[in-house]
Gaussian input, Z-matrix of N, CA and C with variables (Angstrom, degrees):
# hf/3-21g

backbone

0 1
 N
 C     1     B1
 C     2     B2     1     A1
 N     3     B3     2     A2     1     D1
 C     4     B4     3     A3     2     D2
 C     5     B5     4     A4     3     D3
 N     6     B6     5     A5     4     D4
 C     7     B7     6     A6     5     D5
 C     8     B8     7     A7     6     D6
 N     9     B9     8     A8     7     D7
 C    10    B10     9     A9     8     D8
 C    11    B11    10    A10     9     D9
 N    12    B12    11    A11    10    D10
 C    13    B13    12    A12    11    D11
 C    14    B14    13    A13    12    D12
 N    15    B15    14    A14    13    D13
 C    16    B16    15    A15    14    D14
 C    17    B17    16    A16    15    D15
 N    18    B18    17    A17    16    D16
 C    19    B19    18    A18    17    D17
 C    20    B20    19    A19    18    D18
 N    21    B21    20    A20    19    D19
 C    22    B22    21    A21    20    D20
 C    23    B23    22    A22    21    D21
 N    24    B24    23    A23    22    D22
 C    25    B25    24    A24    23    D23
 C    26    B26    25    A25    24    D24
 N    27    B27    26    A26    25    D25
 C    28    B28    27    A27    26    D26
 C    29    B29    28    A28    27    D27
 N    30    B30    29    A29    28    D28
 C    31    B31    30    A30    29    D29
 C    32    B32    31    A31    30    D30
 N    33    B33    32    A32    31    D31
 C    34    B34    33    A33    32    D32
 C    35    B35    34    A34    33    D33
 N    36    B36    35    A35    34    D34
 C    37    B37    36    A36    35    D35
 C    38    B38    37    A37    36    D36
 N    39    B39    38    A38    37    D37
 C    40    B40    39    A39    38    D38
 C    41    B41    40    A40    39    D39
 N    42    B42    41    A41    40    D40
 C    43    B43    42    A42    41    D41
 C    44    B44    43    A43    42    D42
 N    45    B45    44    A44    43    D43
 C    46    B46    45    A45    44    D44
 C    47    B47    46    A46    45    D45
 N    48    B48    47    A47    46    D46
 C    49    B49    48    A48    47    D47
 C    50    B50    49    A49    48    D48
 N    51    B51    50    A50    49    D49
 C    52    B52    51    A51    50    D50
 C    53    B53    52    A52    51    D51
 N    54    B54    53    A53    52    D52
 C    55    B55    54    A54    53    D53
 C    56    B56    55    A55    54    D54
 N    57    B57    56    A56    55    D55
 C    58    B58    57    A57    56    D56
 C    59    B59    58    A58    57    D57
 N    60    B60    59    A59    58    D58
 C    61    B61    60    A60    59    D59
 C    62    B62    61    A61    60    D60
 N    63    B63    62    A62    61    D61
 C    64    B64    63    A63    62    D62
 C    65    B65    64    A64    63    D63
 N    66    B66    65    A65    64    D64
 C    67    B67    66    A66    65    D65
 C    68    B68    67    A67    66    D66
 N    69    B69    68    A68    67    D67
 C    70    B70    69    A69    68    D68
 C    71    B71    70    A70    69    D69
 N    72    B72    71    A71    70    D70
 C    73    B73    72    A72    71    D71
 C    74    B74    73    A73    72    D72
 N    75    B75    74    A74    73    D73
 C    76    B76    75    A75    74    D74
 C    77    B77    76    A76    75    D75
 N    78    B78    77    A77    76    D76
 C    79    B79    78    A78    77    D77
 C    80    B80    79    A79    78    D78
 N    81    B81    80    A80    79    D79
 C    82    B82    81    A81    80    D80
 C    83    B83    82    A82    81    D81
 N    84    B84    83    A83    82    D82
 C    85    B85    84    A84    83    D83
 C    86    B86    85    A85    84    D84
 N    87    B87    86    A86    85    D85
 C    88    B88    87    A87    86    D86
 C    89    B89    88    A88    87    D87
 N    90    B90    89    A89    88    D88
 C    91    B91    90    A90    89    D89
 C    92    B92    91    A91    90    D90
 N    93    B93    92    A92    91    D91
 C    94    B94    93    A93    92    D92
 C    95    B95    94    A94    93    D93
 N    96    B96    95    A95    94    D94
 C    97    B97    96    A96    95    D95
 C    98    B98    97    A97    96    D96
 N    99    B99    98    A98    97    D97
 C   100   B100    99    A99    98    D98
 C   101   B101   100   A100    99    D99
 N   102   B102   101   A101   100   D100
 C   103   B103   102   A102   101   D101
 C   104   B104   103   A103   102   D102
 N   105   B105   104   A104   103   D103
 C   106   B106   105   A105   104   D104
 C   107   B107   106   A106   105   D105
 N   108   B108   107   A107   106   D106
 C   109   B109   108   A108   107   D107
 C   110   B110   109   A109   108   D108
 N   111   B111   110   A110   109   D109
 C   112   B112   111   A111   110   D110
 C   113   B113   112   A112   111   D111
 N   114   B114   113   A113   112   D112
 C   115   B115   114   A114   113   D113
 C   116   B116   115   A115   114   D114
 N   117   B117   116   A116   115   D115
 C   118   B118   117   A117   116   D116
 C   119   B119   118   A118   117   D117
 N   120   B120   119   A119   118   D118
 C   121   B121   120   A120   119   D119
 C   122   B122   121   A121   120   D120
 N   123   B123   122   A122   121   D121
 C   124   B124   123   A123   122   D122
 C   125   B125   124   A124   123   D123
 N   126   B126   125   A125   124   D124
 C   127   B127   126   A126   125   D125
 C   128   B128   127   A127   126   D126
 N   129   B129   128   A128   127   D127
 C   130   B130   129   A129   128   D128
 C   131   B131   130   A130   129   D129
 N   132   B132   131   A131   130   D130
 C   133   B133   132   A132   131   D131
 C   134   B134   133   A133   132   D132
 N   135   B135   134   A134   133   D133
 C   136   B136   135   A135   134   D134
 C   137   B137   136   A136   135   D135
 N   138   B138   137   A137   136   D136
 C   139   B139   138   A138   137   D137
 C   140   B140   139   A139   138   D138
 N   141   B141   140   A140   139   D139
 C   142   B142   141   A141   140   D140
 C   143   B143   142   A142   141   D141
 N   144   B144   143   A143   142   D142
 C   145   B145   144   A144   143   D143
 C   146   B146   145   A145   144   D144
 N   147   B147   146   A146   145   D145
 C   148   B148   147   A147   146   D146
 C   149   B149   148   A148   147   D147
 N   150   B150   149   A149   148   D148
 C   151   B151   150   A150   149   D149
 C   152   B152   151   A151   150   D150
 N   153   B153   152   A152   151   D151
 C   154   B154   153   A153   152   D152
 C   155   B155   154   A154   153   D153
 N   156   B156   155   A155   154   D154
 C   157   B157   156   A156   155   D155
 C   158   B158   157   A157   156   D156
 N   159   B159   158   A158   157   D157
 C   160   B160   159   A159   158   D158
 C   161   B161   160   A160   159   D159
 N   162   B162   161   A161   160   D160
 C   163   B163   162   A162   161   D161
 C   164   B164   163   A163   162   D162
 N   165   B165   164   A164   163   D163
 C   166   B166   165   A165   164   D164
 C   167   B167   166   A166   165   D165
 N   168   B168   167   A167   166   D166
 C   169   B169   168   A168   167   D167
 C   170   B170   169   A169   168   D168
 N   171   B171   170   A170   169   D169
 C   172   B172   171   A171   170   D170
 C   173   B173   172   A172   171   D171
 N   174   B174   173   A173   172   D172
 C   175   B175   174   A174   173   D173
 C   176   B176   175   A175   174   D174
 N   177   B177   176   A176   175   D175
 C   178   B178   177   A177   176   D176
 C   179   B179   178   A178   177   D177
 N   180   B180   179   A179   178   D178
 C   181   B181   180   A180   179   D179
 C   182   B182   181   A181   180   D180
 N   183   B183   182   A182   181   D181
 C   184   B184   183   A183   182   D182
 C   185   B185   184   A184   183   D183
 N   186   B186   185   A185   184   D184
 C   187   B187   186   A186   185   D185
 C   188   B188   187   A187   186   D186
 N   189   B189   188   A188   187   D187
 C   190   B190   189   A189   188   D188
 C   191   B191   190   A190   189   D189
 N   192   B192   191   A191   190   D190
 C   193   B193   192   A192   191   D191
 C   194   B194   193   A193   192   D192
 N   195   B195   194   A194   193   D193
 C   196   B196   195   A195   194   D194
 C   197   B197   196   A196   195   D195
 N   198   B198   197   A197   196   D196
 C   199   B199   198   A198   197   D197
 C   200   B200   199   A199   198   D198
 N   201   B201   200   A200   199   D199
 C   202   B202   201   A201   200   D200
 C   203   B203   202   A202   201   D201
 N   204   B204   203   A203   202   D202
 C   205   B205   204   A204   203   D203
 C   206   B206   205   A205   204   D204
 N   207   B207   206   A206   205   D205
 C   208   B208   207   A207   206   D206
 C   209   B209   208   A208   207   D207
 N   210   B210   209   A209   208   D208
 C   211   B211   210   A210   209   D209
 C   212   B212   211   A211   210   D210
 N   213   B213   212   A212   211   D211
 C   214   B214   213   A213   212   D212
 C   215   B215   214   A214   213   D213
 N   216   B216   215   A215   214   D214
 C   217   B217   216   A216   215   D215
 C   218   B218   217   A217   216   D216
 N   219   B219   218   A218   217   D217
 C   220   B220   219   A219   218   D218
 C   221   B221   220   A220   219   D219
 N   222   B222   221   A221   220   D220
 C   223   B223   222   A222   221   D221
 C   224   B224   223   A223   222   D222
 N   225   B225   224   A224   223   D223
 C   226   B226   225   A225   224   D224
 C   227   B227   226   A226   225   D225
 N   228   B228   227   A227   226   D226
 C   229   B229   228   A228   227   D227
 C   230   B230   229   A229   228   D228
 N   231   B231   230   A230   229   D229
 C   232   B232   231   A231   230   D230
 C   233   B233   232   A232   231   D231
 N   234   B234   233   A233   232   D232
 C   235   B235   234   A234   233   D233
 C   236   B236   235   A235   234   D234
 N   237   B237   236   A236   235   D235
 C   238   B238   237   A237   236   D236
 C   239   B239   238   A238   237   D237
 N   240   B240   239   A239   238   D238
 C   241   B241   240   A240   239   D239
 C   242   B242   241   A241   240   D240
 N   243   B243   242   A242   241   D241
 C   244   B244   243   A243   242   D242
 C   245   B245   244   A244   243   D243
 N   246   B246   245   A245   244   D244
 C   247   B247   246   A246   245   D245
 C   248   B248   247   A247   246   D246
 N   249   B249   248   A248   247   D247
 C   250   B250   249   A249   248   D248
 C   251   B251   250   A250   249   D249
 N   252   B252   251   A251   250   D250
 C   253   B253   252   A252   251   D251
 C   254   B254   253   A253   252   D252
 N   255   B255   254   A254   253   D253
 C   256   B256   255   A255   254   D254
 C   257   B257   256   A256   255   D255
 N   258   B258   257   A257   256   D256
 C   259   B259   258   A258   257   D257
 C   260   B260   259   A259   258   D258
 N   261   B261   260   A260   259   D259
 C   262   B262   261   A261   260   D260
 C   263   B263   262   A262   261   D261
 N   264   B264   263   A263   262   D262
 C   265   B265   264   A264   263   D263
 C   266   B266   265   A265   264   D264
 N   267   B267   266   A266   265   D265
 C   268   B268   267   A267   266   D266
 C   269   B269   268   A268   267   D267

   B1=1.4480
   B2=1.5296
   B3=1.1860
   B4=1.6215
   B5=1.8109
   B6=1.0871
   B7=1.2345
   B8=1.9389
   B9=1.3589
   B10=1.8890
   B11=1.0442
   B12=1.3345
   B13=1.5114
   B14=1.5696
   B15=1.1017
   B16=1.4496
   B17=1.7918
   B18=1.9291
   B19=1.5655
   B20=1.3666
   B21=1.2144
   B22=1.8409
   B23=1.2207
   B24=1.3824
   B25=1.7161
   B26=1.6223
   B27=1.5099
   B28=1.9261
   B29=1.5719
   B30=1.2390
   B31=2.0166
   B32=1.3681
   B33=1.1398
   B34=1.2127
   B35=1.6249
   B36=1.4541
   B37=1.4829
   B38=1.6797
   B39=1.6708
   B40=0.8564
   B41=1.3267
   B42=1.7861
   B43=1.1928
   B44=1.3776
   B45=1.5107
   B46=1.7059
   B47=1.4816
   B48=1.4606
   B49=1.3202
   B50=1.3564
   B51=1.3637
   B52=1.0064
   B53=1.6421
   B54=1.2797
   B55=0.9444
   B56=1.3601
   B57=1.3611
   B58=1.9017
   B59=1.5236
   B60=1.0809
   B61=1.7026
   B62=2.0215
   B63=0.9403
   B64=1.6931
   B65=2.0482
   B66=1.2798
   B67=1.6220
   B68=1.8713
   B69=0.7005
   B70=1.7080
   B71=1.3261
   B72=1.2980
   B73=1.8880
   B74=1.7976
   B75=1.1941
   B76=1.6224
   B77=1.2873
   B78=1.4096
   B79=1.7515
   B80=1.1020
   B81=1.9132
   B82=2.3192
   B83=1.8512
   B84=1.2775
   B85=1.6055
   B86=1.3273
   B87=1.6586
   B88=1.2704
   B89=1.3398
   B90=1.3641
   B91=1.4956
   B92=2.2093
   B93=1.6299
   B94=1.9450
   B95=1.5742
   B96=1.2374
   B97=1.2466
   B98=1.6609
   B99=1.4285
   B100=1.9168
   B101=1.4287
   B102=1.4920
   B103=1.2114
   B104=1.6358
   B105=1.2175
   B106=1.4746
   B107=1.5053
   B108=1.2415
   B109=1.5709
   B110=1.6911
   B111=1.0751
   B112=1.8449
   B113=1.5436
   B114=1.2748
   B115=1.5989
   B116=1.4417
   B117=1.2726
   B118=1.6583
   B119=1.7610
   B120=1.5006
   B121=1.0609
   B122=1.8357
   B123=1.0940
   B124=2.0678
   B125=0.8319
   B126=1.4316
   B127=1.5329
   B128=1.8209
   B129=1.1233
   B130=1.4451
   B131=1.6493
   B132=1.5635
   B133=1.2345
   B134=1.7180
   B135=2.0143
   B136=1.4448
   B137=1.4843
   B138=0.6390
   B139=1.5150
   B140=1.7480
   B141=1.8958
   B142=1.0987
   B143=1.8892
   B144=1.4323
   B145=1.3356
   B146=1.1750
   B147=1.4760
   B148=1.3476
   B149=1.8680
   B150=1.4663
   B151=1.3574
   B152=1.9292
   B153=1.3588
   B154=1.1100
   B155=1.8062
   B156=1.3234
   B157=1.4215
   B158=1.0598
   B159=1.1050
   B160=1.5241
   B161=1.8829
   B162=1.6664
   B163=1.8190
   B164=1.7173
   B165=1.3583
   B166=1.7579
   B167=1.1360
   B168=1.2456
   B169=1.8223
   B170=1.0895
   B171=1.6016
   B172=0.9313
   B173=1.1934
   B174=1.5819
   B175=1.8277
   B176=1.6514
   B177=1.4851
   B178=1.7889
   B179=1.3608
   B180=1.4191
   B181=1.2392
   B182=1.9679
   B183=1.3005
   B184=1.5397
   B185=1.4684
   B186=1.3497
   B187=1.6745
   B188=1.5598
   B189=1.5400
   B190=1.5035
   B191=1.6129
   B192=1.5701
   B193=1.4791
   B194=1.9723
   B195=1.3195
   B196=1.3681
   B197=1.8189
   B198=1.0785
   B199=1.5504
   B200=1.9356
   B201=1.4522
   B202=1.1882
   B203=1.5734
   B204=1.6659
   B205=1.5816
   B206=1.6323
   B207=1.1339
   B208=1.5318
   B209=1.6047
   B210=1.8064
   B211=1.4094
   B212=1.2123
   B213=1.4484
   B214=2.1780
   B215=1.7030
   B216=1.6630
   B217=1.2210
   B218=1.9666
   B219=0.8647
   B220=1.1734
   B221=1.4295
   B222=1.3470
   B223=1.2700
   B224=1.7457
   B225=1.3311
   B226=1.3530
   B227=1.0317
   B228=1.2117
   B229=1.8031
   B230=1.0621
   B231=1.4737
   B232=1.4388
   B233=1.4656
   B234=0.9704
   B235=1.7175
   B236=1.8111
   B237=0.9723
   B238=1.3045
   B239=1.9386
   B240=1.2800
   B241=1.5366
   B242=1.0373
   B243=1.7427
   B244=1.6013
   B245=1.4785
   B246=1.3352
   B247=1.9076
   B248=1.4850
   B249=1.4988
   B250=1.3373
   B251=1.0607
   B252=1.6384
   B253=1.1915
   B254=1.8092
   B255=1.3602
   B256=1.5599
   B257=1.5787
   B258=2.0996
   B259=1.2452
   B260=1.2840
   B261=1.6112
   B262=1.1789
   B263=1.4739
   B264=1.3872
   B265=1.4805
   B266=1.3873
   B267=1.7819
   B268=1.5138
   B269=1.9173
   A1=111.26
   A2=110.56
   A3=118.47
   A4=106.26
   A5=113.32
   A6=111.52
   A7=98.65
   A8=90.91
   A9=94.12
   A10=86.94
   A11=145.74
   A12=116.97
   A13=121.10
   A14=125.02
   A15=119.60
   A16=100.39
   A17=108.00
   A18=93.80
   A19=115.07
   A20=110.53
   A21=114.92
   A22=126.08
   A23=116.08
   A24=115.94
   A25=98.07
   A26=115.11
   A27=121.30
   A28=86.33
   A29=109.93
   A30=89.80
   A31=115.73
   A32=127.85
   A33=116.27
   A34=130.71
   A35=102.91
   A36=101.90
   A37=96.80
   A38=138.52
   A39=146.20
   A40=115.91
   A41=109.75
   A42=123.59
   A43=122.96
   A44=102.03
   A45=103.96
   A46=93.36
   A47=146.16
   A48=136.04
   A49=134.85
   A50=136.80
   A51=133.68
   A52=143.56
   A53=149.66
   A54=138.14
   A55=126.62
   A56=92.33
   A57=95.04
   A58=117.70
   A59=106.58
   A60=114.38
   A61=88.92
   A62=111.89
   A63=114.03
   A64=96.58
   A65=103.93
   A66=103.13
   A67=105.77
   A68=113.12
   A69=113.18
   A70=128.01
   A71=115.27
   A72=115.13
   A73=106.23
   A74=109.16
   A75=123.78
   A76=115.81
   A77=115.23
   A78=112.06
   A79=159.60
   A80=69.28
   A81=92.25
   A82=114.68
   A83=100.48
   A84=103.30
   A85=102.40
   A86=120.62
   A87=124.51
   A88=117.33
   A89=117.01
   A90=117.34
   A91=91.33
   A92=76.67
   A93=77.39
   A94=109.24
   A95=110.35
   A96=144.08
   A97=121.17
   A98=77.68
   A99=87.28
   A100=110.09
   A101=115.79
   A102=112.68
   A103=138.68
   A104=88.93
   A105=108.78
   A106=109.31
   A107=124.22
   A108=139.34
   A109=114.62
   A110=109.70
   A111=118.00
   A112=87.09
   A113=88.75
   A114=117.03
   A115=115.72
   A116=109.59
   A117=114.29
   A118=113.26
   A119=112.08
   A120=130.76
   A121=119.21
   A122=96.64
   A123=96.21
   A124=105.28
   A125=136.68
   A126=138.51
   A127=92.32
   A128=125.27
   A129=105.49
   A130=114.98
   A131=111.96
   A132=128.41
   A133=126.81
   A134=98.34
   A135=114.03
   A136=118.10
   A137=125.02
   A138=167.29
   A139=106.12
   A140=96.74
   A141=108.79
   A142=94.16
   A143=118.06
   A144=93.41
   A145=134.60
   A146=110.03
   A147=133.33
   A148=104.49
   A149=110.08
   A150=137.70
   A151=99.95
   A152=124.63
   A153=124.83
   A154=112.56
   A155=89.85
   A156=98.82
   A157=126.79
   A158=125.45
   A159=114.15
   A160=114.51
   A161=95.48
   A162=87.54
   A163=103.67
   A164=119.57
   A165=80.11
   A166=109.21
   A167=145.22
   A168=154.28
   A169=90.10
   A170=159.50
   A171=150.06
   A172=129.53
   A173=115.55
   A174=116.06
   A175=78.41
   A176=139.29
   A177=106.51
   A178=124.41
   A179=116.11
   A180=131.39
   A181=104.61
   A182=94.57
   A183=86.64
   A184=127.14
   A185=114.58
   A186=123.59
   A187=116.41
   A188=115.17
   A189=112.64
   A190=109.34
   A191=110.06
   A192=123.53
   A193=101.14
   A194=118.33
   A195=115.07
   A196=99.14
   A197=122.12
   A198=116.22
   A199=92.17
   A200=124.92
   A201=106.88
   A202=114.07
   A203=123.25
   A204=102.23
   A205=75.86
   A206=170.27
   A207=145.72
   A208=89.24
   A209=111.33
   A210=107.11
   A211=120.12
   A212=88.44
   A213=103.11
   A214=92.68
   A215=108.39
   A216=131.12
   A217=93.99
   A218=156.62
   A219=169.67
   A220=113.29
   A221=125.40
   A222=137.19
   A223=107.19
   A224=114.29
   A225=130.80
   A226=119.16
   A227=128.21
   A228=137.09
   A229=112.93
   A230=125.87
   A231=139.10
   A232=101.18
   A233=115.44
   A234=133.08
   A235=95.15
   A236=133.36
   A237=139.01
   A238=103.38
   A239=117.95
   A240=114.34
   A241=95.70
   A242=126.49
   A243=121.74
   A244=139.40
   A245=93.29
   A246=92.83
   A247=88.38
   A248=130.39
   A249=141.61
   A250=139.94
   A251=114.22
   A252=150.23
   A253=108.91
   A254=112.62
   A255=118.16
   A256=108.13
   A257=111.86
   A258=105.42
   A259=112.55
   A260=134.78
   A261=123.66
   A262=101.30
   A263=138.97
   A264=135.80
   A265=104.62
   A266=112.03
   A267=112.78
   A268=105.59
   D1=-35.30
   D2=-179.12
   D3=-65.16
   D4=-36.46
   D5=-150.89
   D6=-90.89
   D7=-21.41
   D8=177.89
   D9=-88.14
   D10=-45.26
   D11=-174.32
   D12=-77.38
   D13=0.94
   D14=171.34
   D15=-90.37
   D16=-33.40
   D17=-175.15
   D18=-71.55
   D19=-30.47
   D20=156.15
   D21=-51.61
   D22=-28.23
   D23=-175.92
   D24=-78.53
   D25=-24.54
   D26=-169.53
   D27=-87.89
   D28=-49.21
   D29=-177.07
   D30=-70.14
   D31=-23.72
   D32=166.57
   D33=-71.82
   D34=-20.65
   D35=-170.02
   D36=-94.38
   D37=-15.02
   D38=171.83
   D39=-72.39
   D40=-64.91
   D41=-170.09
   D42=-112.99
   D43=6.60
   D44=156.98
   D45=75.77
   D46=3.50
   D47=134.77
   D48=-153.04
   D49=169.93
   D50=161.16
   D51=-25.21
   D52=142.00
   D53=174.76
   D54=-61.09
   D55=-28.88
   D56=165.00
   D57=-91.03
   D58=-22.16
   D59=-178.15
   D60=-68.66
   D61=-36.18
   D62=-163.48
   D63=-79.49
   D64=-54.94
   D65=177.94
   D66=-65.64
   D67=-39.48
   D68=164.07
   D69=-63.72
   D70=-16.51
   D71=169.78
   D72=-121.68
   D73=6.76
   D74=161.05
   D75=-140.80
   D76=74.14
   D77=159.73
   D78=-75.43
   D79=-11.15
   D80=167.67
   D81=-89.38
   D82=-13.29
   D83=165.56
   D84=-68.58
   D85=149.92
   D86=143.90
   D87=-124.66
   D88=163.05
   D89=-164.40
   D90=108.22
   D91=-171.07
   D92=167.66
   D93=-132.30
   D94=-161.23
   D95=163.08
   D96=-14.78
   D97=-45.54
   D98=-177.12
   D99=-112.22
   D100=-12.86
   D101=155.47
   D102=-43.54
   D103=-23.45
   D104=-164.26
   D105=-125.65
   D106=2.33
   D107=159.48
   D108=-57.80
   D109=142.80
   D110=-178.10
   D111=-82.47
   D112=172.05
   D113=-175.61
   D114=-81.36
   D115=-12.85
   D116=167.96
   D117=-91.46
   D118=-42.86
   D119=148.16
   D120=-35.01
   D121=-31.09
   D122=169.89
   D123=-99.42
   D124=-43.52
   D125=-176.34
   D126=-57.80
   D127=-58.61
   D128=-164.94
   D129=-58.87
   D130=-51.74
   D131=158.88
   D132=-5.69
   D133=-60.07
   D134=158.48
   D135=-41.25
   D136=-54.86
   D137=-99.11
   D138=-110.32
   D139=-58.47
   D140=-169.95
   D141=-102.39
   D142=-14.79
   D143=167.12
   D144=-79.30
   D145=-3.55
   D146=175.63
   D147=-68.90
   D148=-78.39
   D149=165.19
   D150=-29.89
   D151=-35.52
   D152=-178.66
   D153=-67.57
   D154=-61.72
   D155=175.56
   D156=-61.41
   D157=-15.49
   D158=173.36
   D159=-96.52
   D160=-23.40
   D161=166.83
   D162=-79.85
   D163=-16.07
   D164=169.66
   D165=-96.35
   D166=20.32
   D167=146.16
   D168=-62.21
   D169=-32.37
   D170=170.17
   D171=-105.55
   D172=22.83
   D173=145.17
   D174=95.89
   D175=-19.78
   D176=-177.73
   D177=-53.96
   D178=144.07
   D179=-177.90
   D180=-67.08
   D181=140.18
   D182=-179.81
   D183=-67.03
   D184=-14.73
   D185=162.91
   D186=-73.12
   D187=-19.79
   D188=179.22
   D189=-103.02
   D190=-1.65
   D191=-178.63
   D192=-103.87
   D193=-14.74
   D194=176.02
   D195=-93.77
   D196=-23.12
   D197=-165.89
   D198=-93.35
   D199=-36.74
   D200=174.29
   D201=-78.76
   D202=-19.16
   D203=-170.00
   D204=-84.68
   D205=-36.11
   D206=-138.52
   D207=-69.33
   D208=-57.00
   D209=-172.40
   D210=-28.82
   D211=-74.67
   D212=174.53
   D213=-22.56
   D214=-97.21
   D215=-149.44
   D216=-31.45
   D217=-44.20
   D218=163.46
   D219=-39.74
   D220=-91.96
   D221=159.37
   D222=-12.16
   D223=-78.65
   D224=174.34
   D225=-44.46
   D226=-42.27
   D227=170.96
   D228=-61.55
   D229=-33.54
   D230=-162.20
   D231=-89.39
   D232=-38.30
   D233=-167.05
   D234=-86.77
   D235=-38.42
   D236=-169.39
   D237=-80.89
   D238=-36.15
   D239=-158.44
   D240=-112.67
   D241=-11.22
   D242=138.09
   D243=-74.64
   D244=-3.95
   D245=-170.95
   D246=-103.83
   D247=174.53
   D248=168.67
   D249=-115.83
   D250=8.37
   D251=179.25
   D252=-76.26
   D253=-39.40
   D254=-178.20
   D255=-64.20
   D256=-21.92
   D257=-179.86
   D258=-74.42
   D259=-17.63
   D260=-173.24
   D261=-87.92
   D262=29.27
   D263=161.59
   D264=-99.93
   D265=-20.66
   D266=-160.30
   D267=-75.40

C-alpha cells in the first residue's frame, strides 16, 4: 500500500494524476501511465524517485513532498524539451 501511494504521489506530481484516474479517462490504451510517457517524461520520473526518497528520509509530509516534486518535475521538463542533447538518447 505504501509503495502505490508514493507511485501515485510521482504520477501525480509529473502527470497531474493518478494511475487510476489515467486508466479511467483512457480505456482503449493498455499498459499504464508510464507506458505511454516520453522519454524525457521517464528521465524526470527517475529523477523524482530518487529526489522522493530522500525527502521522506527526511520526515517530509507527503503534501509538502507533492508541491516540491511538481516543482522539480516542471523545471526539468522544461530544461529537457529545450536542450538537444535528450535527442541523442532518442
Amino acid at each position: 500500500m505504501v509503495y502505490a501511494n508514493e507511485a501515485d504521489l510521482l504520477n501525480v506530481a509529473l502527470f497531474g494524476v493518478t494511475a487510476k484516474e489515467w486508466r479511467d479517462n483512457n480505456p482503449k490504451l493498455k499498459g499504464n501511465i508510464r507506458d505511454e510517457a516520453s522519454l524525457e517524461q521517464l528521465v524526470v520520473l527517475s529523477n523524482l524517485e530518487s529526489i522522493n526518497a530522500l525527502l521522506v528520509n527526511q520526515g517530509q509530509e507527503q503534501s509538502i513532498r507533492l508541491t516540491q516534486l511538481n516543482k522539480v518535475a516542471i523545471t526539468q521538463l522544461k530544461s529537457l524539451l529545450a536542450g538537444k542533447s535528450i535527442q541523442k538518447l532518442k
